[in-house]
KOLLUM-57240 format. One record per residue (C-alpha): residue number from 1; residue in one letter; z, x, y. Coordinates in Angstrom, 2 decimals. Layout:
<pts>
i;aa;zz;xx;yy
NUM;A;Z;X;Y
...
</pts>
This chain:
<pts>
i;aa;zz;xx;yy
1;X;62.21;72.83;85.69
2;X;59.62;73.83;83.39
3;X;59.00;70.63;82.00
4;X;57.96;69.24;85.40
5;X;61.09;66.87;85.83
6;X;63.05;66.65;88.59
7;X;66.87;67.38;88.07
8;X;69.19;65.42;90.09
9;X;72.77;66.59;89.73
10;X;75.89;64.34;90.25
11;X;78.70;65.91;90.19
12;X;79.98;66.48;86.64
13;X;76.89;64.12;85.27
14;X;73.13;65.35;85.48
15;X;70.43;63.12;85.31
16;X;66.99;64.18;84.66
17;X;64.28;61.78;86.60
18;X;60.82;62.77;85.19
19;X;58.53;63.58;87.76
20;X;60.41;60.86;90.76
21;X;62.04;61.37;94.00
22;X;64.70;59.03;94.07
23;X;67.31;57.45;91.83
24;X;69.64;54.67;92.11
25;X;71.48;52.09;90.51
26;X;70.08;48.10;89.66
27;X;72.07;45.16;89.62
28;X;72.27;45.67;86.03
29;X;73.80;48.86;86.34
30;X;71.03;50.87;85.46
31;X;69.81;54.33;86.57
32;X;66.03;53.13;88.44
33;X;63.56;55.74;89.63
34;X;60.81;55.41;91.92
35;X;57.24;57.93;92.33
36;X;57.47;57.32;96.18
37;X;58.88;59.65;98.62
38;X;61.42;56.63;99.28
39;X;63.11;54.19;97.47
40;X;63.31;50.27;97.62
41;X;64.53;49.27;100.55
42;X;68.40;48.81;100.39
43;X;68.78;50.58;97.44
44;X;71.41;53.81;97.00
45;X;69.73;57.00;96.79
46;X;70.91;60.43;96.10
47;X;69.14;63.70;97.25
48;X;67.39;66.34;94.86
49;X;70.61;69.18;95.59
50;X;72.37;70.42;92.76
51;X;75.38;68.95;92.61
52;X;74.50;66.13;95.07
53;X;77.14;63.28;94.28
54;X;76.39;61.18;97.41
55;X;72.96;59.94;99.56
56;X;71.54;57.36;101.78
57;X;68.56;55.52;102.21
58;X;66.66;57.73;104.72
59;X;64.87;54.48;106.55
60;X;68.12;52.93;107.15
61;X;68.91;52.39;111.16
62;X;71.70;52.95;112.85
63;X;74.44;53.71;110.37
64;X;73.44;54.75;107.19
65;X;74.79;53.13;103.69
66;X;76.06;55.77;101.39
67;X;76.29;56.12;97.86
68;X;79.12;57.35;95.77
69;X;79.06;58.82;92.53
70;X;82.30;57.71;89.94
71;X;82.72;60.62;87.73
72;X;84.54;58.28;85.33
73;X;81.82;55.94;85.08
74;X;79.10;57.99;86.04
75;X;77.42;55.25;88.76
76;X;76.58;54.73;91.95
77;X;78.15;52.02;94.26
78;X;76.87;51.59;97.76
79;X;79.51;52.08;100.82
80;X;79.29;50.47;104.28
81;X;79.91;53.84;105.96
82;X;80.13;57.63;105.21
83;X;84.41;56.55;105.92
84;X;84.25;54.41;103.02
85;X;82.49;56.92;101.10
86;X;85.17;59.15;102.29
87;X;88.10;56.47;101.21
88;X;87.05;56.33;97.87
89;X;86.55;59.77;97.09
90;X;90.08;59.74;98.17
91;X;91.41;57.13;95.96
92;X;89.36;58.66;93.15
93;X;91.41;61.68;93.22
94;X;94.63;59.97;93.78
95;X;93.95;58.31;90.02
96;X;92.93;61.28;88.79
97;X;89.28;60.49;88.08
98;X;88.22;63.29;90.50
99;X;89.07;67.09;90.01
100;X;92.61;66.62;91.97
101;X;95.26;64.36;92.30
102;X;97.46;64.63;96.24
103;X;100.32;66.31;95.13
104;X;100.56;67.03;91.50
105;X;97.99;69.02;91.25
106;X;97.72;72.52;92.35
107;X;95.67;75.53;91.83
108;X;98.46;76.64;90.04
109;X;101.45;75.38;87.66
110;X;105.12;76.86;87.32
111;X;106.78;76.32;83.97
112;X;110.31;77.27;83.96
113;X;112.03;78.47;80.28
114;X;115.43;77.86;79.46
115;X;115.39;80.77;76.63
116;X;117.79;83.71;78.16
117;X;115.88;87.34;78.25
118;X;115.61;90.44;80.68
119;X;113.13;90.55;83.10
120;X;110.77;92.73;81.05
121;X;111.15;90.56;78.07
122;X;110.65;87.50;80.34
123;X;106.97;89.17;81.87
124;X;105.81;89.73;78.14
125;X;106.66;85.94;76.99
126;X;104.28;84.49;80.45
127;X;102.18;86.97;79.62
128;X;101.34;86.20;76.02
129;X;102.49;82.19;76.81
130;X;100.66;81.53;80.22
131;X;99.62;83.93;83.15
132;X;102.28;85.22;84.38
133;X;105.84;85.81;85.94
134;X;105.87;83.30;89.17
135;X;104.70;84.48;91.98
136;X;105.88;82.74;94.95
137;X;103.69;82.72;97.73
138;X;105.15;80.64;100.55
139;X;108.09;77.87;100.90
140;X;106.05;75.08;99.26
141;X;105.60;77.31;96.16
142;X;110.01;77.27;96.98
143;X;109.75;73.36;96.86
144;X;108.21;73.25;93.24
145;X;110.30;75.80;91.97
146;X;113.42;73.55;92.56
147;X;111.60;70.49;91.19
148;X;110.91;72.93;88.07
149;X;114.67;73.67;87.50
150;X;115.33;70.35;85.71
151;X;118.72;70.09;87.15
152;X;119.71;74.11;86.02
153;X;122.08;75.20;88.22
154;X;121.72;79.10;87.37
155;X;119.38;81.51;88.21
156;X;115.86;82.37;86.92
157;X;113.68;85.68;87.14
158;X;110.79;85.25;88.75
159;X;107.93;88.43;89.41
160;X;108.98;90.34;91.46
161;X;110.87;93.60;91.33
162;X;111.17;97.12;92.50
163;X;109.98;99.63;90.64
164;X;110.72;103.28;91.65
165;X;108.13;106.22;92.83
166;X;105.99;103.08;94.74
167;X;105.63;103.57;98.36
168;X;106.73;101.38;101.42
169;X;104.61;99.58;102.71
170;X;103.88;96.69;105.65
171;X;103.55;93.26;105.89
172;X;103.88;89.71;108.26
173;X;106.54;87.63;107.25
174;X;104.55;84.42;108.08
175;X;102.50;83.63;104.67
176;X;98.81;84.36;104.99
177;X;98.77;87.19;107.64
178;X;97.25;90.12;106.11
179;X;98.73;94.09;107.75
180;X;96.30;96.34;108.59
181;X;97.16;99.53;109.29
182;X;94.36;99.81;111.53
183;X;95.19;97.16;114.25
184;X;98.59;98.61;114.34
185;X;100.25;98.77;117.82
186;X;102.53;101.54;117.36
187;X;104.34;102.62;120.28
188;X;103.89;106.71;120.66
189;X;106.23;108.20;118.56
190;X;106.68;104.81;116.39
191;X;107.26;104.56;113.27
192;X;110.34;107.56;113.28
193;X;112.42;105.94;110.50
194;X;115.09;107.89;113.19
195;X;118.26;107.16;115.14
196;X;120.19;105.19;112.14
197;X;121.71;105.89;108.88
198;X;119.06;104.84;106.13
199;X;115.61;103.72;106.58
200;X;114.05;101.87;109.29
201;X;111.84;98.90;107.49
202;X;111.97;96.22;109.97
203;X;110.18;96.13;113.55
204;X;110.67;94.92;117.03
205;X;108.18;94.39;120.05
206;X;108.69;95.68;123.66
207;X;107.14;94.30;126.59
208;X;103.80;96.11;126.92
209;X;103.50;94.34;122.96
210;X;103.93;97.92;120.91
211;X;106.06;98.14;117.82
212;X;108.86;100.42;117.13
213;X;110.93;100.39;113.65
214;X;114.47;99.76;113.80
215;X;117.31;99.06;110.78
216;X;117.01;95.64;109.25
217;X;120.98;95.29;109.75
218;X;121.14;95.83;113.66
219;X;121.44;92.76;115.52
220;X;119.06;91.99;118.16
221;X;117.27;88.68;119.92
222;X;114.22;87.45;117.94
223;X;111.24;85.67;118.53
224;X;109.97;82.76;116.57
225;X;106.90;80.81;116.02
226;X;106.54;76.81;115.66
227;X;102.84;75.79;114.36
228;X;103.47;72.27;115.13
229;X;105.22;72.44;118.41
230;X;102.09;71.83;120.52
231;X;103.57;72.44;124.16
232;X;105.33;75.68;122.94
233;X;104.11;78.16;120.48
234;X;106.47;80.98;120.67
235;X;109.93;80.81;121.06
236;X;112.83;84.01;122.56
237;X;115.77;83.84;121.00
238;X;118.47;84.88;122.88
239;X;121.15;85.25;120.08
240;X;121.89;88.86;118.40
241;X;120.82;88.75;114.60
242;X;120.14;90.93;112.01
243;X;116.07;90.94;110.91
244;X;116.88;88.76;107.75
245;X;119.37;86.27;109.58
246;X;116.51;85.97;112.21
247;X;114.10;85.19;109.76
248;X;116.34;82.46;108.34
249;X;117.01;81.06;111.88
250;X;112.85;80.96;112.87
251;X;112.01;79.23;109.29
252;X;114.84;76.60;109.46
253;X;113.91;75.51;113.43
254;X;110.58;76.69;113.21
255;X;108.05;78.01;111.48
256;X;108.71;81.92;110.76
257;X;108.98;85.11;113.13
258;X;106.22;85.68;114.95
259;X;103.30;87.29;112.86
260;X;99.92;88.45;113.08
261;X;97.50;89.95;115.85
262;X;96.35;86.82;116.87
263;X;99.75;85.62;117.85
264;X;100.31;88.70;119.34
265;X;97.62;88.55;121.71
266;X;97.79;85.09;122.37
267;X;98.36;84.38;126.36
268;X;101.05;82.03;125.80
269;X;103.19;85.04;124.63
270;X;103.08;86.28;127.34
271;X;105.37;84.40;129.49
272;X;107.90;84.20;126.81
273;X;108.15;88.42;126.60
274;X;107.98;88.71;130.77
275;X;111.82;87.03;130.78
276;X;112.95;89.77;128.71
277;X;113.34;93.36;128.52
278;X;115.01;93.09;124.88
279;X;113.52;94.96;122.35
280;X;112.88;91.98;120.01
281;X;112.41;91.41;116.10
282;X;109.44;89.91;115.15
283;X;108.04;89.31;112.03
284;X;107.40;93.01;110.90
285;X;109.17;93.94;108.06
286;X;108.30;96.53;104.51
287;X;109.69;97.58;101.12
288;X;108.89;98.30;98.07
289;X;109.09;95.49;95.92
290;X;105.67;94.23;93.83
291;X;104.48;91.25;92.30
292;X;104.45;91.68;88.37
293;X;100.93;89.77;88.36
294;X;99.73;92.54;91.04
295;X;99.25;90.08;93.85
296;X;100.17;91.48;97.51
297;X;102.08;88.38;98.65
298;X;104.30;89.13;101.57
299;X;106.41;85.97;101.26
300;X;110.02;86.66;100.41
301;X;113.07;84.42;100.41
302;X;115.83;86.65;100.08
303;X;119.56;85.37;100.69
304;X;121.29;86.72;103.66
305;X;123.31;89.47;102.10
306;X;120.26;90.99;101.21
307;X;119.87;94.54;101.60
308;X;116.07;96.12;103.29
309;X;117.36;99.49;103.59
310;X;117.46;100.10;99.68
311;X;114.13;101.08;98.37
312;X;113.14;101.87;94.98
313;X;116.27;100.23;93.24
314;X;114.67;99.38;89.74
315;X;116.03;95.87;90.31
316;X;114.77;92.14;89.77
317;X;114.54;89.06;91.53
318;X;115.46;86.17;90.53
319;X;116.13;82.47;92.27
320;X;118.83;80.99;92.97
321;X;118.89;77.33;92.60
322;X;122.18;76.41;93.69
323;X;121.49;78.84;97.23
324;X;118.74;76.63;97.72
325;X;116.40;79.00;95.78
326;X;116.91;81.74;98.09
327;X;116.73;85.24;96.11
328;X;118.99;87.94;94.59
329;X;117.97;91.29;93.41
330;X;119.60;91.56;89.80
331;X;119.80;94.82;86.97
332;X;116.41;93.65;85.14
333;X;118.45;93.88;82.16
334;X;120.52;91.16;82.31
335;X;119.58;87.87;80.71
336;X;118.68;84.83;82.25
337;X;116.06;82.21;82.26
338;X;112.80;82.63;83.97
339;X;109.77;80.96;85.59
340;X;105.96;81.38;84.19
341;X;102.95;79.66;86.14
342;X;99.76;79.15;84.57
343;X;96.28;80.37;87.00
344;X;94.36;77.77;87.62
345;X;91.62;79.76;88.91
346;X;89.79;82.74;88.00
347;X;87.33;85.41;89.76
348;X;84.59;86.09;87.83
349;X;82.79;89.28;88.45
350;X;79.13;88.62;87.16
351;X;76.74;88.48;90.00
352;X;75.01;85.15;90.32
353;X;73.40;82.54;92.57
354;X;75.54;79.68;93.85
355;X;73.13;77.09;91.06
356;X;73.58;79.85;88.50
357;X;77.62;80.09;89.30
358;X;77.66;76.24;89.41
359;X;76.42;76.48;85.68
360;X;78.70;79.11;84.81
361;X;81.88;77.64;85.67
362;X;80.80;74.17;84.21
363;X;80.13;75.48;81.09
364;X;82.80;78.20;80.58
365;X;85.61;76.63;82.85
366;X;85.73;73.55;84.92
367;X;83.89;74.00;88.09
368;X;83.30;75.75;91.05
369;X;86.58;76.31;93.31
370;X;87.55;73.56;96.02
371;X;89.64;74.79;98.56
372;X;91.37;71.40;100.41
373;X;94.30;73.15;102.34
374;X;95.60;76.32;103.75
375;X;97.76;77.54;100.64
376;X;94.89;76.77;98.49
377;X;93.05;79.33;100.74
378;X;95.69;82.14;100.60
379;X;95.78;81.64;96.54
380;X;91.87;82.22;96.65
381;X;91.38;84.75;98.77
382;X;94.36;86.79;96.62
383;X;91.52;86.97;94.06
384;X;88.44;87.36;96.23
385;X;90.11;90.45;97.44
386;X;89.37;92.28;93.90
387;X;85.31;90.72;94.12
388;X;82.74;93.52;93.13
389;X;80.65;91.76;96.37
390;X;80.87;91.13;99.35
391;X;80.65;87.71;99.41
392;X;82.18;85.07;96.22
393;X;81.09;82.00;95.94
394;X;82.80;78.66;96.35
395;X;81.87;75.27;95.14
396;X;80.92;74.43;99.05
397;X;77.63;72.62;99.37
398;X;75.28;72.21;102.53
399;X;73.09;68.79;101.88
400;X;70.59;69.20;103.74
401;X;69.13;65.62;104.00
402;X;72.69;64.18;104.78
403;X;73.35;67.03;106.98
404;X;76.80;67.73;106.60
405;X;78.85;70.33;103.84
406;X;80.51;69.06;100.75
407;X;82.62;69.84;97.99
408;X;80.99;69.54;94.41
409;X;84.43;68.55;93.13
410;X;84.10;65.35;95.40
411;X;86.51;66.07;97.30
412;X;86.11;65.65;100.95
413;X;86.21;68.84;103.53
414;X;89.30;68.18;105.27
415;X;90.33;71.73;105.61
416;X;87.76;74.46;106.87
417;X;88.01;78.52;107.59
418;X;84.72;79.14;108.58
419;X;83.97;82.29;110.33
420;X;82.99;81.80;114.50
421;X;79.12;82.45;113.29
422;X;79.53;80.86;109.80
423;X;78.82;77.44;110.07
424;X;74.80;77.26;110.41
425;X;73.24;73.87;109.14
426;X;70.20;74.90;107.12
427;X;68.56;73.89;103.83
428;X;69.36;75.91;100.83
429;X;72.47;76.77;101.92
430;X;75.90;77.62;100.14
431;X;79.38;78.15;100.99
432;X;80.40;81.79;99.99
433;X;84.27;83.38;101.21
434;X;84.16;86.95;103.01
435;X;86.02;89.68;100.60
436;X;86.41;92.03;102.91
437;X;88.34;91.17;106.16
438;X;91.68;90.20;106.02
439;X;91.00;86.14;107.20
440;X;88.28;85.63;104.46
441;X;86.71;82.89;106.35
442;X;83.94;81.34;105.27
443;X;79.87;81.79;105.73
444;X;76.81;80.16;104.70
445;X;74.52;82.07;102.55
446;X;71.25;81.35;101.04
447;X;71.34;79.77;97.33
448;X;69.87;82.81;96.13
449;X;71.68;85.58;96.85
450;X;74.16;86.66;94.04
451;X;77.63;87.14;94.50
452;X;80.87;87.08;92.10
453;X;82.45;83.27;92.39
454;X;85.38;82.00;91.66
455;X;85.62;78.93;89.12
456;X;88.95;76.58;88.69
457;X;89.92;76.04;85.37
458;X;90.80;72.80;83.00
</pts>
């Protein structure tokens, strides 16, 4: 700083410490500073890291005691282990003194509106009201959509329709795996859109694991995934249905139809396709429906009478709450009620390093973006994708002192995506998501480089 002081940053709270190396709290509660390289021994000490909300006492033995910052009372309080440090970042959230609370609070909101309209009319009131139509991204985003109904038995619009002149085009049923064209396993001659009435928009796998296209309505043995089934991954079954009823079947006893390269090529798959010849559905499937907020989710919950083979109809989807919220495409015209959500993020794309970011979103929004599970990651990454850099920045922290990565939120790293290379412990070091790859996994990057970031909002 150019007044000589030393900045220590906690969390939300900054605390300026003129000209010391350490800070901690007295019995009395209040902020001490010492001119050594270390403080008094047994005291709680933070490091000098922006955004630094926890420390230790560097000549501790054995275990170290840790320090953790309240962000509703702005003070330190000494913990027995970095666990307990841990446990009460935890609590902190759950009574919403933190950033998050464990369930009610998500990086998005859905609000759902009684008034009657037509799906365009619906669009323009989110629009000018909140963000957006919903966009439904996977079946927990199903889950708060029901708990949004308030007890409304009809149907709502939500955002996504089917506009005409927009081509077809690819994705994984399983939320979260990216197509790309470009890993494609096409069997020669594959896709034909040939041998049935009407399109061919759904795929099946042979043995030697290429893809052919095949109508959605034939009936055919699928294969399934289960992500927590750990003795069995992948699952044949050997009962004829169409694409959509297979889909149905693999999410209701499992997870979802198999999806994704790295399921693909997984060696356990292997002993599952050698006991069949069938050519088998998995999770390939494409249309031409869009997200109104221009998102490329590839989660859809249709209901079983549902229809792949039209393209281009000019309909609307709505949910169904009394079909469990499954979806029907509707004449956009009709009115019914519909289903906003509010973004509780935003990418903003102004280059900047991670300290000048960090400023940026505490001034302008809230903070920096924590990421703390898997759906959190697939909402992020929707916006990294339109980043002007390679790289956006997330409110990830290395401490360097402590040695181990942080979120500036407070909230502990329980979930990670960091890329095979990424994860390199060094000082002056930043958490920063990959834009352009389809797993956007994380790397560490140096403080200084400048990147677009991505800040949540109030």
């Amino acid at each position: 700083m150019e007044d000589g002081r030393q900045r220590v940053f906690t969390g939300v709270e900054q605390v300026d410490v003129e000209g010391m190396s350490w800070c901690w709290q007295d019995e009395a509660g209040g902020l001490q500073a010492s001119s050594g390289a270390e403080p008094k021994a047994g005291s709680c000490t933070t490091e000098r890291d922006p955004s630094l909300a926890s420390g230790r006492d560097p000549r501790q033995a054995g275990e170290p005691q840790w320090c953790a910052l309240s962000r509703a009372t702005g003070g330190f309080s000494e913990a027995a282990s970095r666990n307990e440090v841990q446990g009460a970042s935890r609590e902190s959230r759950a009574t919403g003194a933190g950033q998050c609370c464990f369930i009610n609070c998500h990086l998005y909101e859905y609000h759902y509106v009684k008034e009657e309209k037509t799906w365009t009319e619906a669009q323009q009131y989110c629009r000018e009201k909140h963000t957006d139509l919903a966009t439904v991204s996977n079946m927990t985003d199903m889950k708060r959509l029901l708990n949004n109904s308030t007890g409304d038995m009809r149907g709502a619009w939500i955002g996504l329709h089917d506009p005409p002149g927009v081509n077809r085009t690819w994705y994984w049923s399983l939320p979260g795996e990216e197509f790309n064209e470009k890993d494609a396993m096409w069997h020669s001659g594959e896709p034909n859109d040939k041998g049935n009435p009407g399109p061919e928009n759904c795929g099946f796998l042979i043995k030697t694991y290429e893809w052919g296209d095949v109508k959605c309505s034939s009936q055919r043995y699928f294969l399934c995934y289960n992500e927590t089934n750990t003795t069995q991954k992948y699952h044949l079954i050997r009962e004829r249905k169409t694409w959509q009823e297979a889909q149905s079947y693999c999410r209701e006893k499992h997870t979802d139809l198999i999806s994704g390269l790295k399921q693909l090529q997984d060696g356990e798959l292997k002993e599952v396709m050698d006991s069949t010849t069938s050519k088998s559905y998995f999770g390939l499937f494409r249309d031409t429906w869009r997200w109104s907020d221009g998102s490329s989710f590839s989660f859809r919950n249709w209901n079983l009478q549902f229809d792949y083979q039209i393209i281009n109809s000019g309909q609307c989807a709505m949910t169904v709450f009394d079909d469990e919220g499954r979806w029907r495409n509707e004449n956009c015209a009709v009115r019914k009620p519909f289903i906003c959500y509010d973004d509780k993020v935003i990418l903003i794309k102004e280059t900047k390093t991670w300290e000048e970011a960090l400023y940026y979103c505490r001034d302008h929004h809230h903070d920096l973006v924590t990421i703390t599970n898997l759906d959190e990651q697939r909402w992020v990454q929707e916006k990294a994708k339109k980043a002007s850099t390679d790289y956006v920045w997330m409110g990830l922290r290395y401490a360097c002192t402590l040695d181990f990565w942080f979120w500036v939120s407070d909230e502990v790293v329980s979930y990670e995506n960091w890329a095979p290379d990424g994860l390199m412990d060094d000082c002056d070091m930043s958490g920063a998501m990959k834009t352009g790859e389809p797993a956007h996994q994380w790397r560490k990057r140096n403080d200084a480089d400048k990147f677009n970031f991505v800040c949540s909002k109030d």
